[in-house]
N, C-alpha and C positions, 0 to 999 in steps of 0.2 A: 532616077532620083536615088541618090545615098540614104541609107540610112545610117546613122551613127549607131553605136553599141552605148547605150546609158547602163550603167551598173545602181543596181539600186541600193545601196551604200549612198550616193547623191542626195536619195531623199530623204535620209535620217537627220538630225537635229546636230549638230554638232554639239561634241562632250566639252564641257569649258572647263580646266581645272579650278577646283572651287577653292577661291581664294579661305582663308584662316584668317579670319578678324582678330585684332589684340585683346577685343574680352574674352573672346573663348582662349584665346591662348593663356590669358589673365589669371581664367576660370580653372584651368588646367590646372595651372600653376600652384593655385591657391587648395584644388581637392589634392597634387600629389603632396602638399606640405602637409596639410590636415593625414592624409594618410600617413604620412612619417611618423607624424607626431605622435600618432597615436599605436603607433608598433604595427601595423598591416603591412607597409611594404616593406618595412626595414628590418633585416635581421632582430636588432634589438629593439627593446622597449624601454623606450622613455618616460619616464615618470618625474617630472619636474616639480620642487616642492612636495612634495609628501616626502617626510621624516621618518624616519620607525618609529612606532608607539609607544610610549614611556609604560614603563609598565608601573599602574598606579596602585597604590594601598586600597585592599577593598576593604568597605566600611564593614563585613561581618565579621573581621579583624579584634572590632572592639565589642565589649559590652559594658554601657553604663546602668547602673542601680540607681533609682534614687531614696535617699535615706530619710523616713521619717523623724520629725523632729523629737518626738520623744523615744526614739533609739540609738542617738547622738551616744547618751553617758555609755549605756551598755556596749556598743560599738568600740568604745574609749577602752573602755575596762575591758572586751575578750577581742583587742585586734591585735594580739601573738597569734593565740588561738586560731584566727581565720587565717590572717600573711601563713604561718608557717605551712599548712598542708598544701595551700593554693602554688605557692614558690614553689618546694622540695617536693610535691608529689604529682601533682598537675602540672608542672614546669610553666604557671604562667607569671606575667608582670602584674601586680597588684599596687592600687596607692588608690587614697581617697580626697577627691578633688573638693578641697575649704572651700573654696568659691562655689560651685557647681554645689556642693552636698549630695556627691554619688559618688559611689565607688567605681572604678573604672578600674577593667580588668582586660588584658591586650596579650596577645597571641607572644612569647617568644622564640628565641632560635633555635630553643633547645627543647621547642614543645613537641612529645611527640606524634599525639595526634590532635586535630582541630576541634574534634567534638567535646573536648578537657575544657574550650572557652566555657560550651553552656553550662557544662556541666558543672561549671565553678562559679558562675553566674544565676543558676540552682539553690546551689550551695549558700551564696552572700544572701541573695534573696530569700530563701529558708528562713536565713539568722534575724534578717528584717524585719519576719513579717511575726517574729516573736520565739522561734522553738529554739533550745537550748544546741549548744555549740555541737557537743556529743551526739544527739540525736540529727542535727543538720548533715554532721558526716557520714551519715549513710550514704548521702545522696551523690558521695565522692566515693563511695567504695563500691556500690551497690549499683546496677544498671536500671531495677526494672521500679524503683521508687520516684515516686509523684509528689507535686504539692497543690493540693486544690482547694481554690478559695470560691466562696460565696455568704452570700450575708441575710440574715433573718428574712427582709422582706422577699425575695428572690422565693421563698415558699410561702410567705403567707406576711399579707399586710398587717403591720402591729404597733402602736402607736401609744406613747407615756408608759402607762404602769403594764399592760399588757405585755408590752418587748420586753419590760426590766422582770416580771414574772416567768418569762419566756427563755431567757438568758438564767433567770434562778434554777429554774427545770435542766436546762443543758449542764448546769453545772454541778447540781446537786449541794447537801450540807458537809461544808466541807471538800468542795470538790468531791465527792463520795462517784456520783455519775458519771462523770467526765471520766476517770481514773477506770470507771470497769467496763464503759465502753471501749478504751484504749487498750485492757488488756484484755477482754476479751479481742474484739478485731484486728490488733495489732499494732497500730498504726497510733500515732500519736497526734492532739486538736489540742488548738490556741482557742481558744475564746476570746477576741480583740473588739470589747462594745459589742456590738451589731453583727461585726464580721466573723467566719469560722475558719479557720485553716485549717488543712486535713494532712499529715503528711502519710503515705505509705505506699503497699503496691497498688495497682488501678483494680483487683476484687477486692481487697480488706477497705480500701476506703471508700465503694460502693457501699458495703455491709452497715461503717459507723455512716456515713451522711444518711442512709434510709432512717440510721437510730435516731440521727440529730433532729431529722427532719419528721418525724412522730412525732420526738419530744414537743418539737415546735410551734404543731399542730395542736397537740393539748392532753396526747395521750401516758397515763400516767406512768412515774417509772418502772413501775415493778414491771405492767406488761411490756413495755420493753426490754427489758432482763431477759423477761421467759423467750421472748420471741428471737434473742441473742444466743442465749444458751442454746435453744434450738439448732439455730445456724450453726453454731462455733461446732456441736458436737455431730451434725450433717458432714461439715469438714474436715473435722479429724477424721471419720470414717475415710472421705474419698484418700485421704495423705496415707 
């Protein structure tokens, strides 16, 4: 009896080449576009639709004021006075918008640094909130000067004759008070009804608002004075 030689190769499964359906080929097709598209296989990157960015005006560009209506006349009467340092020394664009009722002050070409916007917008505002044109131009010359506002009740609740007693105190006869808190402390105060502006450096106008704010409390002027003088002659030592 023969025996044949059987290679066992026979009994493995035969390999079928495996057909490629049209979705995958589809699929293919659709991931190498998406990949184009988006710069992985392709040398370049495409960017369809997107523009360059305009470059826009940013709003810190401007600053408006707005103007009190009973500082309209005064406003009228010393705007040389303001235009001319804001233009020729700040180099900024000034003009006061009729409609709006603010002043609006805008960076120009020829400014040379950006911080000249606030610092002019300081300035108008200063003039605003009452103090004289001279004294407001510190705040154009001068780095380390402030303007600080707050109003009677902010220390102590006062109401009819109480505030208008209160407001007498802060001002004294004659202004007499106001006047020697200012020259002793330095710094110069509007009394505006209710409201008090302070303008000076940030320790001189610590000094008068602690005076303002005694006064307002109910303590009389003289100890005020004494407790000033003290201060004022504290300070000359340390200078």
């Amino acid at each position: 009896m023969e025996v044949e030689n059987i290679k066992a190769n026979a009994f493995e499964p035969i390999k079928r080449a495996a057909k490629r359906s049209a979705a995958s080929t589809g699929q293919q097709d659709v991931e190498m576009q998406v990949d184009e598209a988006t710069g992985i296989e392709g040398s370049k990157q495409i960017n369809r639709g997107s523009a360059p960015p305009k470059a826009k005006r940013a709003k810190s560009e401007l600053r408006k004021v707005s103007v009190p209506p009973h500082r309209y006349s005064s406003l009228k009467e010393h705007w040389m006075k303001i235009f001319t340092p804001v233009v020729e020394h700040m180099k900024l664009q000034i003009r006061f918008n009729m409609k709006a009722r603010q002043v609006e002050l805008r960076v120009g070409p020829e400014t040379p640094d950006i911080a000249n916007l606030q610092r002019g917008a300081d300035f108008v505002r200063a003039f605003l909130c009452g103090f004289e044109v001279d004294d407001a131009l510190a705040l154009l010359r001068l780095e380390d000067l402030f303007v600080e506002s707050f109003e009677i009740k902010d220390v102590k609740t006062l109401r009819g004759d109480h505030q208008s007693r209160a407001i007498g105190r802060l001002a004294g006869k004659g202004g007499r008070t106001k006047f020697t808190i200012e020259n002793v402390t330095k710094t110069r105060i509007v009394l505006a009804d209710s409201k008090i502006h302070i303008l000076g450096s940030y320790q001189n106008i610590q000094l008068a608002r602690r005076a303002v704010c005694n006064l307002i409390l109910g303590s009389p002027p003289s100890k005020v004075y004494g407790n000033l003088r003290a201060v004022a002659s504290r300070l000359s030592e340390r200078m």
